[in-house]
Every structure is written in C-alpha cells, then in structure tokens.
KOLFI-833692 format. One record per atom (N, C-alpha, C): residue number from 1; residue in three letters; atom name; x, y, z. Coordinates in steps of 0.02 Angstrom, whole numbers, plus 50000, padded with zeros to 5 digits. Example, Ala and Ser with C-alpha at 12.3 -4.5 7.8 and 13.67 -1.06 7.14 Angstrom:
BEGIN
+-----+------+------+-------+-------+-------+
|  nr | rest | atom |    px |    py |    pz |
+-----+------+------+-------+-------+-------+
|   1 |  ALA |    N | 50660 | 49716 | 50390 |
|   1 |  ALA |   CA | 50615 | 49775 | 50390 |
|   1 |  ALA |    C | 50660 | 49835 | 50390 |
|   2 |  SER |    N | 50642 | 49888 | 50354 |
|   2 |  SER |   CA | 50684 | 49947 | 50357 |
|   2 |  SER |    C | 50645 | 50002 | 50394 |
+-----+------+------+-------+-------+-------+
***
This chain:
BEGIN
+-----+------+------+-------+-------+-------+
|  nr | rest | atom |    px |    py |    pz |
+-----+------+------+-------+-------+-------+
|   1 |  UNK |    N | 50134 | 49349 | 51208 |
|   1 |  UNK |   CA | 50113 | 49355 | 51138 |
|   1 |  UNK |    C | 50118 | 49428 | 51117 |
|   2 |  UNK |    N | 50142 | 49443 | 51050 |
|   2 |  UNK |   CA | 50149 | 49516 | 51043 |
|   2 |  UNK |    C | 50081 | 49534 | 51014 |
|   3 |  UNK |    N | 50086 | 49592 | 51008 |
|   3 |  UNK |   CA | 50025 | 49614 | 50972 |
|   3 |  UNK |    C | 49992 | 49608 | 50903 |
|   4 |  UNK |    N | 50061 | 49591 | 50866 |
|   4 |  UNK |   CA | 50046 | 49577 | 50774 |
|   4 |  UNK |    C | 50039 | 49500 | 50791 |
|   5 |  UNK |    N | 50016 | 49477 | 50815 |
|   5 |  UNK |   CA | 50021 | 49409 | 50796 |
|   5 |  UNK |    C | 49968 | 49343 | 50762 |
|   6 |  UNK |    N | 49915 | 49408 | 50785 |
|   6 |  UNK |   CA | 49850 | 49403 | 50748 |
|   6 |  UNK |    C | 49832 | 49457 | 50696 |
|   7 |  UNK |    N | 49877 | 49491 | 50684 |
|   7 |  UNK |   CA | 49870 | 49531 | 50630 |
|   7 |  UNK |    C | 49880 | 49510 | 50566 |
|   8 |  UNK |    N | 49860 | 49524 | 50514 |
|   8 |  UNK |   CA | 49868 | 49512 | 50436 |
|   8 |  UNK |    C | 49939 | 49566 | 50409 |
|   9 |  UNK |    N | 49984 | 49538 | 50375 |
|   9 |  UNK |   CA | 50042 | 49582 | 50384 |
|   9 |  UNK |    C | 50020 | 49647 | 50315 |
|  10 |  UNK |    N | 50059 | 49691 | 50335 |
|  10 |  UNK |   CA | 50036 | 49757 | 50264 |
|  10 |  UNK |    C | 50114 | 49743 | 50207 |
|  11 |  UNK |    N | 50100 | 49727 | 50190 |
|  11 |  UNK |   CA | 50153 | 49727 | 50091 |
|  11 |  UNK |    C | 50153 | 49765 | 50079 |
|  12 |  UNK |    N | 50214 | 49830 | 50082 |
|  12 |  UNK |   CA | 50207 | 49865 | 50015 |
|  12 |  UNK |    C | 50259 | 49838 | 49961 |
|  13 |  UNK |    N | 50249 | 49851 | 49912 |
|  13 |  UNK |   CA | 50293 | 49830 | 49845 |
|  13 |  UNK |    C | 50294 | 49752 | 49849 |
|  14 |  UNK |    N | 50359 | 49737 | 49833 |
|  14 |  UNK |   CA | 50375 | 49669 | 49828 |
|  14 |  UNK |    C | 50459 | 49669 | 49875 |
|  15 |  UNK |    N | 50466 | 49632 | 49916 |
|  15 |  UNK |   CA | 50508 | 49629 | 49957 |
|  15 |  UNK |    C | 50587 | 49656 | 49904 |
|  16 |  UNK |    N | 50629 | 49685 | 49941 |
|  16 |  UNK |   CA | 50668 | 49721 | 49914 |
|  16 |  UNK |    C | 50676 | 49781 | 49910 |
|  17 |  UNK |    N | 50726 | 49827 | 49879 |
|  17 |  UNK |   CA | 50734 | 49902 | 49874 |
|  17 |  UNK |    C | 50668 | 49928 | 49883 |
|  18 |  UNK |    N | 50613 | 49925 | 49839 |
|  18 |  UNK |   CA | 50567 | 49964 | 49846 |
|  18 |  UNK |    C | 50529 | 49952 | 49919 |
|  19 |  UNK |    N | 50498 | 49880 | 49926 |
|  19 |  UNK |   CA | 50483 | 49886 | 49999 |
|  19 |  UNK |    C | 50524 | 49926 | 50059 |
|  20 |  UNK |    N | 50583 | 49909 | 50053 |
|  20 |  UNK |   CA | 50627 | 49951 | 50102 |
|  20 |  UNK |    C | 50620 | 50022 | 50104 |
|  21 |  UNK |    N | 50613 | 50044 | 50047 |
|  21 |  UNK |   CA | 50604 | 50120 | 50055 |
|  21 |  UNK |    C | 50535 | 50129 | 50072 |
|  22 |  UNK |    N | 50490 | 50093 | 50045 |
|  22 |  UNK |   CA | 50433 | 50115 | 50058 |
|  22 |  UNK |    C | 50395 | 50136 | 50163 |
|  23 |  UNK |    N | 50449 | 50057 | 50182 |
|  23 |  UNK |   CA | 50429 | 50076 | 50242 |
|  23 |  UNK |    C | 50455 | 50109 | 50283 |
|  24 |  UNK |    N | 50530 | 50113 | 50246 |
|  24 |  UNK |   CA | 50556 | 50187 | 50288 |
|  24 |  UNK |    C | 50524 | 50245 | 50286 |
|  25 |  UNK |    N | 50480 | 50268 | 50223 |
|  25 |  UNK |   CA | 50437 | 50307 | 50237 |
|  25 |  UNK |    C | 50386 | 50307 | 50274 |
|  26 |  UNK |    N | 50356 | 50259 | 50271 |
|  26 |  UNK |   CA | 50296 | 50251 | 50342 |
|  26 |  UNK |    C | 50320 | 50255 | 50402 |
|  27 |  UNK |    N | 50395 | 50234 | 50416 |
|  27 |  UNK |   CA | 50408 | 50240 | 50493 |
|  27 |  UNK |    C | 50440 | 50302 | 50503 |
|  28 |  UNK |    N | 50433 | 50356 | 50469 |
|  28 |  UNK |   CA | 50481 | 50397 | 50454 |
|  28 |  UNK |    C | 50417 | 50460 | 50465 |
|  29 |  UNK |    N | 50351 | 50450 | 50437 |
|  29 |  UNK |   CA | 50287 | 50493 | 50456 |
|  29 |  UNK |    C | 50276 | 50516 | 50389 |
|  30 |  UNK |    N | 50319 | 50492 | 50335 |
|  30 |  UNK |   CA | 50314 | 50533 | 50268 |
|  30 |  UNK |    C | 50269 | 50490 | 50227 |
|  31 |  UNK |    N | 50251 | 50443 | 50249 |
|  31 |  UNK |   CA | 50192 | 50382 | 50188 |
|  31 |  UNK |    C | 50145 | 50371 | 50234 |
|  32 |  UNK |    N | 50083 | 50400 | 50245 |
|  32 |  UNK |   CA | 50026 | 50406 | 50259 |
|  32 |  UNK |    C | 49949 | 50366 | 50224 |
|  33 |  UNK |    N | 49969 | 50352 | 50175 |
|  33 |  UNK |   CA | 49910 | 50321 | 50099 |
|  33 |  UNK |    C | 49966 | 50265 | 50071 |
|  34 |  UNK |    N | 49928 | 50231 | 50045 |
|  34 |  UNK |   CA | 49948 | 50186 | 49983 |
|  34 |  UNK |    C | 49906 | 50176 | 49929 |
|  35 |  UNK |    N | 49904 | 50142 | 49867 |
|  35 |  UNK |   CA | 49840 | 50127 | 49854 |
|  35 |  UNK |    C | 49894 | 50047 | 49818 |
|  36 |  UNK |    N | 49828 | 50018 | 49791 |
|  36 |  UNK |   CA | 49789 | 49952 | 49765 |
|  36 |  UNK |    C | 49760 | 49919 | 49726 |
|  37 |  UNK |    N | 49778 | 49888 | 49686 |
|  37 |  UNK |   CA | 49742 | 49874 | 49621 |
|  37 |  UNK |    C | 49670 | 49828 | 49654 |
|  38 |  UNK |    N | 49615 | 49843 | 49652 |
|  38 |  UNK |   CA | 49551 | 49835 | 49663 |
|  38 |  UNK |    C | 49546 | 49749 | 49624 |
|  39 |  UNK |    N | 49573 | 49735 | 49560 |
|  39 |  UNK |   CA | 49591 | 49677 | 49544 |
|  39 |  UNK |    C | 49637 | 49614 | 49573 |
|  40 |  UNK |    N | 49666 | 49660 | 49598 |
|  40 |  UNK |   CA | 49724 | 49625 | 49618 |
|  40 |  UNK |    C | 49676 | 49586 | 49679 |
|  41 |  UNK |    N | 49653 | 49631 | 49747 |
|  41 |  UNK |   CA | 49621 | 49590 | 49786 |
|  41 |  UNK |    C | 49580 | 49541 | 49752 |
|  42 |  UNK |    N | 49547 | 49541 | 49706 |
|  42 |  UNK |   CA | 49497 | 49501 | 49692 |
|  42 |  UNK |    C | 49524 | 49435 | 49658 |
|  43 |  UNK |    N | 49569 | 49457 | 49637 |
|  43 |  UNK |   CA | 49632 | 49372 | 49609 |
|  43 |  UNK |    C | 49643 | 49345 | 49663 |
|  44 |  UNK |    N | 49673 | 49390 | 49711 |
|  44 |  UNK |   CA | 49708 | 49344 | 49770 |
|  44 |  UNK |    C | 49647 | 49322 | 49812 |
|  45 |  UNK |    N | 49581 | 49339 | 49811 |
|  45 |  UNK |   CA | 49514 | 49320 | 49837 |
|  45 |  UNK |    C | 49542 | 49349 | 49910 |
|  46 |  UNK |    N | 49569 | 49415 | 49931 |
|  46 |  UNK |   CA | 49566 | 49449 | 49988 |
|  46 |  UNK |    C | 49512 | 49499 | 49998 |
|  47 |  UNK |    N | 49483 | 49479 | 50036 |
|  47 |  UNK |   CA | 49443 | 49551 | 50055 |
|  47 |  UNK |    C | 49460 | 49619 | 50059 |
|  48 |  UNK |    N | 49424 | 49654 | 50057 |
|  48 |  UNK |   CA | 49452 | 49744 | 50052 |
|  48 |  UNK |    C | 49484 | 49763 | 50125 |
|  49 |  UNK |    N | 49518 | 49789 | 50146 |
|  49 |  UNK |   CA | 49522 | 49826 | 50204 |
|  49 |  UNK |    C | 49452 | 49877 | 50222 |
|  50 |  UNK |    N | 49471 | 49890 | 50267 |
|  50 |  UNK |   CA | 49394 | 49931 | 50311 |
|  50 |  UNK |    C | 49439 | 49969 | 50355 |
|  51 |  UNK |    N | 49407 | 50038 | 50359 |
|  51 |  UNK |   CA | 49409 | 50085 | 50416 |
|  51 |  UNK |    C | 49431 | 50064 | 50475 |
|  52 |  UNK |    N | 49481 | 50063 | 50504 |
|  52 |  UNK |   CA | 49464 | 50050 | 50593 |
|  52 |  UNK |    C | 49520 | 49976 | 50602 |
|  53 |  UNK |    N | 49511 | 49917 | 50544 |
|  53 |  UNK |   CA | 49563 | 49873 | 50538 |
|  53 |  UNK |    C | 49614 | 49887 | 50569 |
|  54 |  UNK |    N | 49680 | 49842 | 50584 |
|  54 |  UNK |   CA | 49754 | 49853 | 50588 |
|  54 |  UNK |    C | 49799 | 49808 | 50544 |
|  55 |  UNK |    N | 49858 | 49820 | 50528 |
|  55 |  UNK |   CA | 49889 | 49771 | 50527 |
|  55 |  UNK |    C | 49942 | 49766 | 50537 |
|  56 |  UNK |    N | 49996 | 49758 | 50520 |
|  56 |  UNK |   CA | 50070 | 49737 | 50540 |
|  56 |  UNK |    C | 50132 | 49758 | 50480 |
|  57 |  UNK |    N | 50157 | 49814 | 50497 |
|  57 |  UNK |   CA | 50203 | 49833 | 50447 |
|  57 |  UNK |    C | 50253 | 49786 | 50453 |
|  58 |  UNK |    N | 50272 | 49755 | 50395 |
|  58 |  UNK |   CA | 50342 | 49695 | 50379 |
|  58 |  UNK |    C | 50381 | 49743 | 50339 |
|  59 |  UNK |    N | 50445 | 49721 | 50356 |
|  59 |  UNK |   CA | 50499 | 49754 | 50296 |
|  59 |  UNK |    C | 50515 | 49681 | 50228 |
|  60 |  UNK |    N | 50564 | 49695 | 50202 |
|  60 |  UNK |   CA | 50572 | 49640 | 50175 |
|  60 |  UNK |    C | 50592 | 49577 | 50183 |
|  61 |  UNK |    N | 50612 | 49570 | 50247 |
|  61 |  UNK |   CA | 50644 | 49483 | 50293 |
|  61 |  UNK |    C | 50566 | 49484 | 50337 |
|  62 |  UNK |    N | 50513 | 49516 | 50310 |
|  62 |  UNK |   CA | 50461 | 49520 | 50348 |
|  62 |  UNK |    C | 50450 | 49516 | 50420 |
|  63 |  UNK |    N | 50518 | 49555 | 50450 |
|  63 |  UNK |   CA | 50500 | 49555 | 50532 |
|  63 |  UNK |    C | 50458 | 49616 | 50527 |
|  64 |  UNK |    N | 50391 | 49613 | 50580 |
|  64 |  UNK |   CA | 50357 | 49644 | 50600 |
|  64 |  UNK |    C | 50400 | 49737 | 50629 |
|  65 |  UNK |    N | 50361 | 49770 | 50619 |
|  65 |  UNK |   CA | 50393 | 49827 | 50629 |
|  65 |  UNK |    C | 50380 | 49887 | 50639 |
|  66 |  UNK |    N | 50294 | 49885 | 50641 |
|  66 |  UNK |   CA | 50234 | 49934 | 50658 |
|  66 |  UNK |    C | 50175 | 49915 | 50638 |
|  67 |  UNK |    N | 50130 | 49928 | 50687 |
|  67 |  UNK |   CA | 50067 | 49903 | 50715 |
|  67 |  UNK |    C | 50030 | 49955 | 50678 |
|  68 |  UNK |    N | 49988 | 49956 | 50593 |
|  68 |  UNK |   CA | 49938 | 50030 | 50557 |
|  68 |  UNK |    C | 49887 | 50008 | 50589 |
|  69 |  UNK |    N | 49826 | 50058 | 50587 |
|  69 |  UNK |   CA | 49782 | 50083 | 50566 |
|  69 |  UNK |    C | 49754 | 50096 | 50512 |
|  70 |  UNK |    N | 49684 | 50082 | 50482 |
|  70 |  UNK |   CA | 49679 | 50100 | 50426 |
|  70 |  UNK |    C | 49638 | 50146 | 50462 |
|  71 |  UNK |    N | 49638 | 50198 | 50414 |
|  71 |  UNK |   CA | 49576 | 50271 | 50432 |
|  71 |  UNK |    C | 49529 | 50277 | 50379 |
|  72 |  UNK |    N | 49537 | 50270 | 50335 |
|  72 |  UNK |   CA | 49511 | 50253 | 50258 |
|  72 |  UNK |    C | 49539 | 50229 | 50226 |
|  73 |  UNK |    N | 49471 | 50206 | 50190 |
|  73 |  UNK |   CA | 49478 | 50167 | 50104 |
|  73 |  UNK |    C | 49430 | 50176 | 50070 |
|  74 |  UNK |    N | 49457 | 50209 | 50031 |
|  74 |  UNK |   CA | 49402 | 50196 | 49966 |
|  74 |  UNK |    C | 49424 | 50180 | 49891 |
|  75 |  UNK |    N | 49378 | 50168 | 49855 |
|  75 |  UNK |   CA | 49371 | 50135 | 49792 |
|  75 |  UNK |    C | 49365 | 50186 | 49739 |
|  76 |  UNK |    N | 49399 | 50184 | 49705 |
|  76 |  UNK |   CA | 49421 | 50251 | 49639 |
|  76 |  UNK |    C | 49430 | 50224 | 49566 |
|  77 |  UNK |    N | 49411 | 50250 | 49528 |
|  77 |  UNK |   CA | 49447 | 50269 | 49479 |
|  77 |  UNK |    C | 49506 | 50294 | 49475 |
|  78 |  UNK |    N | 49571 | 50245 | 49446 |
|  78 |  UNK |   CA | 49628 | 50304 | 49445 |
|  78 |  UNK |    C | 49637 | 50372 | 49429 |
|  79 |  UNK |    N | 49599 | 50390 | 49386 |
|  79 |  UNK |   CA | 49579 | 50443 | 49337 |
|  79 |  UNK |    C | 49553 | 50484 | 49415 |
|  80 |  UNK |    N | 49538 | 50469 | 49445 |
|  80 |  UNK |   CA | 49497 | 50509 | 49525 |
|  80 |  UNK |    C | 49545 | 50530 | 49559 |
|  81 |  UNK |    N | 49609 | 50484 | 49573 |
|  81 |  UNK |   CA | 49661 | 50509 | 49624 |
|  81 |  UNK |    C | 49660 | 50576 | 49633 |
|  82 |  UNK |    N | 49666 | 50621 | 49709 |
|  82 |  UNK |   CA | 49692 | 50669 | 49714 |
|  82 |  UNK |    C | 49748 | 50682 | 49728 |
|  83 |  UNK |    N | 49773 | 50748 | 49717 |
|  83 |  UNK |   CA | 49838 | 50782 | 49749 |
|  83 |  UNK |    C | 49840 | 50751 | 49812 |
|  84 |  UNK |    N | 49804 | 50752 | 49846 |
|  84 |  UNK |   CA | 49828 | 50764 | 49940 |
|  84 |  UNK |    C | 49844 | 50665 | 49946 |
|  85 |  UNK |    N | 49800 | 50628 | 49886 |
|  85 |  UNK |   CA | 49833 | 50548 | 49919 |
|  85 |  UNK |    C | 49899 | 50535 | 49899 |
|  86 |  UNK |    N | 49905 | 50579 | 49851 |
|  86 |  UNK |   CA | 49968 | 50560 | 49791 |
|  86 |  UNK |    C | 50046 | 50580 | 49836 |
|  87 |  UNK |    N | 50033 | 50618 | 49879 |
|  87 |  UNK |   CA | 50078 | 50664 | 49911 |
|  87 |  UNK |    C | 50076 | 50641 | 49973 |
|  88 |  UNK |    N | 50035 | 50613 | 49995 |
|  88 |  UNK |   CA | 50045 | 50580 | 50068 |
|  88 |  UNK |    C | 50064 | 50522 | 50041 |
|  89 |  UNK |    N | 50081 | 50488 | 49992 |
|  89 |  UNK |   CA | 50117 | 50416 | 49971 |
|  89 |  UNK |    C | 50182 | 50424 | 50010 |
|  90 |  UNK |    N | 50186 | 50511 | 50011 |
|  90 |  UNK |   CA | 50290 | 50509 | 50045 |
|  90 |  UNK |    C | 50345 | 50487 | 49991 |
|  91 |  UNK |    N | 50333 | 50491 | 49932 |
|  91 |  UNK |   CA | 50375 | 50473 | 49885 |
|  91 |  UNK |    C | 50413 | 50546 | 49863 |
|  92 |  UNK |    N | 50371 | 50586 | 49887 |
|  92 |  UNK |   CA | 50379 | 50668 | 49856 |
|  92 |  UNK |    C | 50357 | 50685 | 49792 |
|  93 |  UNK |    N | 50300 | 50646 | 49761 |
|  93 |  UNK |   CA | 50271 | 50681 | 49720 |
|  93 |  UNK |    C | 50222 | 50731 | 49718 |
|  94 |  UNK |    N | 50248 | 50770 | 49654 |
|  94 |  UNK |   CA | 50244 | 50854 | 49677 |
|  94 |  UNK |    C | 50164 | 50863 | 49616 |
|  95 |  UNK |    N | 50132 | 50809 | 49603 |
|  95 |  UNK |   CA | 50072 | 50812 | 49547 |
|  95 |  UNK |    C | 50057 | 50724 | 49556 |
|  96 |  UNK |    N | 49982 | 50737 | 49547 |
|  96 |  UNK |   CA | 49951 | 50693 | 49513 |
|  96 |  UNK |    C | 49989 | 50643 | 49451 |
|  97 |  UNK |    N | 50010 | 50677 | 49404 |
|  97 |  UNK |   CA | 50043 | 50639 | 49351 |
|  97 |  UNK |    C | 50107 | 50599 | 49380 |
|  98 |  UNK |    N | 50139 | 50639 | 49419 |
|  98 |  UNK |   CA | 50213 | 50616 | 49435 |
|  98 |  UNK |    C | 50182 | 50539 | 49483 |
|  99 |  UNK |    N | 50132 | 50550 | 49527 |
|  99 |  UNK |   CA | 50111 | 50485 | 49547 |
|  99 |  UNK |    C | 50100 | 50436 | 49513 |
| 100 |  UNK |    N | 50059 | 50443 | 49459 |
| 100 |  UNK |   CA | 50036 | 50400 | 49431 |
| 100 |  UNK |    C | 50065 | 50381 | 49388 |
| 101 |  UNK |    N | 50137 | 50405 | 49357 |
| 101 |  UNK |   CA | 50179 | 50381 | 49304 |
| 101 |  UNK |    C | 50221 | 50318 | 49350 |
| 102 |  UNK |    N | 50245 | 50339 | 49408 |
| 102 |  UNK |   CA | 50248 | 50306 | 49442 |
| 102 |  UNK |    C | 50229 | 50228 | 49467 |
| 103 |  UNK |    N | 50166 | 50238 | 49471 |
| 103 |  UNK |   CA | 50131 | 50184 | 49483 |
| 103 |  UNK |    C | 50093 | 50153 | 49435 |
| 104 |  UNK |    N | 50102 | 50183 | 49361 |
| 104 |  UNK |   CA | 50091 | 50121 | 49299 |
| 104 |  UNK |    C | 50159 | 50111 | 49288 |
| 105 |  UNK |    N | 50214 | 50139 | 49324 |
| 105 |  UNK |   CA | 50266 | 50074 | 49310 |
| 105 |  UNK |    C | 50262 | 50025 | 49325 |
| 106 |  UNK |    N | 50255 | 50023 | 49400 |
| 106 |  UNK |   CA | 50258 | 49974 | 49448 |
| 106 |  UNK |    C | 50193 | 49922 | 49416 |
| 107 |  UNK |    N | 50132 | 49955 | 49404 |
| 107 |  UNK |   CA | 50079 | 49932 | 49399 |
| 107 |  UNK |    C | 50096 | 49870 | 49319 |
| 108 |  UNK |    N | 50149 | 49894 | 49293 |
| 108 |  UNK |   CA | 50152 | 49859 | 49219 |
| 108 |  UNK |    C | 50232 | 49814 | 49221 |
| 109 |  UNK |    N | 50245 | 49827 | 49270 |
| 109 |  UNK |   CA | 50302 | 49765 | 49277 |
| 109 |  UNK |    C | 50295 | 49718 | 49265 |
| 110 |  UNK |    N | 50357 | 49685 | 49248 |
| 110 |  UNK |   CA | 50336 | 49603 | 49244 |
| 110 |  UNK |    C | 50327 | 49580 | 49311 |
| 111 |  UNK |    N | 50376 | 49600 | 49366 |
| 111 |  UNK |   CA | 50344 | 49559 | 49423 |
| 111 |  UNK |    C | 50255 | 49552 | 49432 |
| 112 |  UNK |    N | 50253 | 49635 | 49453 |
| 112 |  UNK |   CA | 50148 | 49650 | 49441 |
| 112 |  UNK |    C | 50121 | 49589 | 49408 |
| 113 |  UNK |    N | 50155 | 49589 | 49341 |
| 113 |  UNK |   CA | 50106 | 49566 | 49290 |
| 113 |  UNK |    C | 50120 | 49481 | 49305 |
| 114 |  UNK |    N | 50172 | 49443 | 49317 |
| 114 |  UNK |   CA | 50176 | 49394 | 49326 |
| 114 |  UNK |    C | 50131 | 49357 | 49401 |
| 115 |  UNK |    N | 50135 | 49431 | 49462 |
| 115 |  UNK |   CA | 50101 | 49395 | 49516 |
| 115 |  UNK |    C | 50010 | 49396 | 49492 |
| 116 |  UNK |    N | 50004 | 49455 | 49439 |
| 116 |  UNK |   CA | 49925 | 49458 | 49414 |
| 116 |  UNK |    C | 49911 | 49409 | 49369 |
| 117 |  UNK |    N | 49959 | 49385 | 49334 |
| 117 |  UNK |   CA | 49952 | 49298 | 49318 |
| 117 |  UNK |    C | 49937 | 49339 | 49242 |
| 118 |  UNK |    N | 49965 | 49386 | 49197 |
| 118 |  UNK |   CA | 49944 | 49417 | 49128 |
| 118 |  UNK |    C | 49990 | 49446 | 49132 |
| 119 |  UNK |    N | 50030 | 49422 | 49062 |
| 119 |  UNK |   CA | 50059 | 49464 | 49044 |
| 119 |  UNK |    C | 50066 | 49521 | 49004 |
| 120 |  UNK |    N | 50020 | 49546 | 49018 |
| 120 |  UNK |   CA | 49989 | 49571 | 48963 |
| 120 |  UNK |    C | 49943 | 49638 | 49005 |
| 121 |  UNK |    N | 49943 | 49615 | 49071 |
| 121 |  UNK |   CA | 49866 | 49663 | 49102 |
| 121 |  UNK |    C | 49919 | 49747 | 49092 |
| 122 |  UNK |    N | 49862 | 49811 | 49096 |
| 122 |  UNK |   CA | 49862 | 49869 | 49096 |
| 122 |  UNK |    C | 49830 | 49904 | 49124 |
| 123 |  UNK |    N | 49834 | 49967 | 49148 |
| 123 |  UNK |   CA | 49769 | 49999 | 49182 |
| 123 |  UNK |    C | 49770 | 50065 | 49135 |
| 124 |  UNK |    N | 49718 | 50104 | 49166 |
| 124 |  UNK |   CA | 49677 | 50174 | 49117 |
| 124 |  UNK |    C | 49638 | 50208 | 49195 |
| 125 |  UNK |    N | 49627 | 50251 | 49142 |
| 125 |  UNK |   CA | 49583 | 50292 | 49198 |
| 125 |  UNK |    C | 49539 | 50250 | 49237 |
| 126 |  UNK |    N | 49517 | 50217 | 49192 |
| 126 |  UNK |   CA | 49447 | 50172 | 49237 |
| 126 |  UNK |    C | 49454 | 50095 | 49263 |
| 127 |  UNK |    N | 49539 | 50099 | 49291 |
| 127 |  UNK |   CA | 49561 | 50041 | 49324 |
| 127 |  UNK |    C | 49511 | 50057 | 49402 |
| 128 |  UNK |    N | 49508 | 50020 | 49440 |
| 128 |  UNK |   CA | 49475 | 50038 | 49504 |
| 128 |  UNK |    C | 49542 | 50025 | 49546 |
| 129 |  UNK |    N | 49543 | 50078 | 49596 |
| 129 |  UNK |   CA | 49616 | 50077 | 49633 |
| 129 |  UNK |    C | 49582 | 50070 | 49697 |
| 130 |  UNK |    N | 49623 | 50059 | 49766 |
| 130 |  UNK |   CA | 49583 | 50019 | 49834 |
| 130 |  UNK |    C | 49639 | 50079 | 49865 |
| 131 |  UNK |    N | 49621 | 50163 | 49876 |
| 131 |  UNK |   CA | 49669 | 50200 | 49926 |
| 131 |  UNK |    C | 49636 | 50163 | 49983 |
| 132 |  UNK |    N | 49711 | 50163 | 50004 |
| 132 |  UNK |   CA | 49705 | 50189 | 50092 |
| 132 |  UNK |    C | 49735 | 50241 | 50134 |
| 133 |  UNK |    N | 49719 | 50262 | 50185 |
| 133 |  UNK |   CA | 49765 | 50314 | 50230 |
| 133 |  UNK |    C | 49755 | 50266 | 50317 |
| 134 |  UNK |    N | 49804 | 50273 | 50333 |
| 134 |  UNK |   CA | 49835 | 50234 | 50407 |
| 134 |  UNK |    C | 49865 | 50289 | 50452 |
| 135 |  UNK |    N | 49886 | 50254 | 50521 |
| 135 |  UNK |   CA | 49904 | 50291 | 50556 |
| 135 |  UNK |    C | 49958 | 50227 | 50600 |
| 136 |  UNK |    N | 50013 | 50268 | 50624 |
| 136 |  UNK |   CA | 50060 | 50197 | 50646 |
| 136 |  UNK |    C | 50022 | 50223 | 50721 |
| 137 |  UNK |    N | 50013 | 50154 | 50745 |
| 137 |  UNK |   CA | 49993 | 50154 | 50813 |
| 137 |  UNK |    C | 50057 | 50135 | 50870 |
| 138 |  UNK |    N | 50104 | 50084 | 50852 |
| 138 |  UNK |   CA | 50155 | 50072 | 50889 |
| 138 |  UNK |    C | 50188 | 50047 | 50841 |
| 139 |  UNK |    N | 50246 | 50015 | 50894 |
| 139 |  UNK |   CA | 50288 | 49969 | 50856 |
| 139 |  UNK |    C | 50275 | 49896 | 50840 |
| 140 |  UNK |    N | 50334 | 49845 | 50809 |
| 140 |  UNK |   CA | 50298 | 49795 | 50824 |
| 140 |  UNK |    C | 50290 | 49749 | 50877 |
| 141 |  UNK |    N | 50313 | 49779 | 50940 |
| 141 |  UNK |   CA | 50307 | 49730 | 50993 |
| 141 |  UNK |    C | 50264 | 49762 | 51016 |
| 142 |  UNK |    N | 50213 | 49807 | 51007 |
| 142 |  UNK |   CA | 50164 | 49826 | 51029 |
| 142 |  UNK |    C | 50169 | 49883 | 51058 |
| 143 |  UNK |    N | 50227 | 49908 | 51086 |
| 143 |  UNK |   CA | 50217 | 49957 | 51147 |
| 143 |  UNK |    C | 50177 | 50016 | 51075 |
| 144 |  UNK |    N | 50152 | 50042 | 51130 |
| 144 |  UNK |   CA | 50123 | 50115 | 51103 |
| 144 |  UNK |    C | 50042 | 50099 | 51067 |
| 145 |  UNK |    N | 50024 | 50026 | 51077 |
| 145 |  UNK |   CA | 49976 | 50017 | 51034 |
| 145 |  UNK |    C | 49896 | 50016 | 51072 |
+-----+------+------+-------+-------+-------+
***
C-alpha cells in the first residue's frame, strides 16, 4: 500500500494548465502557501485543514505526486493577506495587489462561479480566505515520507 492512499488528495486550480503549473511549482520548492475561499469549504461541507494534516499532491490526470504537510492555516480577511503568503504562492508576485488581482480572477471565473453554484458570487476585502503553508514530505510512493 503506498502512502497517499489514505490521504485526501490537495487540488490546486481546476485540472489543466493552471493546475499543472501550479504543481510544478510546489515540486519545484517555489509554492509554499495557497489560499481558499473559506466559502467554498463550507458549500462543499469540507472541513478546514489543520496544522500537522497531510495530503496528496495530484496533477491534473490526478496521479499522486507528493505527500504535503500542512504547517499552517489560518482564516483571513483578504484585505489581511501578507507580502510573505502572496510570494510564497511561487507565482512571482512581487506585491500584495499583483496577488490578489490574480486571484479575483480566478476567484470570479465562470468555472469558480459555476463550481460555487452563483453566478454571480464576488469577493471584497471581507471575503474570509482559508491560507495555508505546507511542506513536501516525499513523493508519492512515499519514499522520503
């Protein structure tokens, strides 16, 4: 049995270009954080992540492909983000703004908005965002974990 196999897998984006890049950055040491629409868990009725958790980096054909760590999470105001989460995303944003223009794209897509079931939803400063910061522990067959 490998090691992800009881793991809950980690999503970033939506399978495709963006996922792909995204986890080349995590396997790459350059995406450290993500964050989360705080709503979003609560539609999909998922619980928050916690400190200390793992889970299972998928690419987009969702084969397993690194074993995270979460190190933190916490619960924000977007309007709160700092420099140092915005920049450990590994996207290379060089400000606060450049992140977050960023991520009310993504955040106002139709995909977003169609999997948030509104077409219509938006966020503001006082959206609640779910950061995290991880650490890759291995791969996904476990070694290193």
């Amino acid at each position: 049995m490998a090691i992800y196999d009881d793991l809950p897998p980690c999503l970033l984006g939506f399978p495709g270009e963006l996922r792909d890049r995204l986890v080349a950055a995590v396997l790459s040491g350059a995406k450290t954080t993500t964050t989360g629409l705080l709503e979003q868990y609560e539609r999909e009725g998922e619980p928050l992540p916690e400190p200390g958790t793992r889970a299972v980096l998928v690419d987009s054909a969702e084969r397993p492909l690194a074993v995270l760590e979460r190190t933190e999470v916490r619960v924000l105001r977007l309007a709160e983000v700092d420099l140092r989460h915005a920049v450990d995303e590994g996207e290379g944003y060089a400000s606060v703004a450049e992140w977050r223009a960023s991520h009310e794209g993504f955040w106002h897509s139709a995909e977003l908005r169609a999997a948030m079931g509104d077409p219509h939803f938006t966020v503001g400063d006082d959206t609640l965002v779910v950061t995290e910061r991880f650490r890759i522990l291995g791969d996904g067959d476990g070694a290193g974990a």
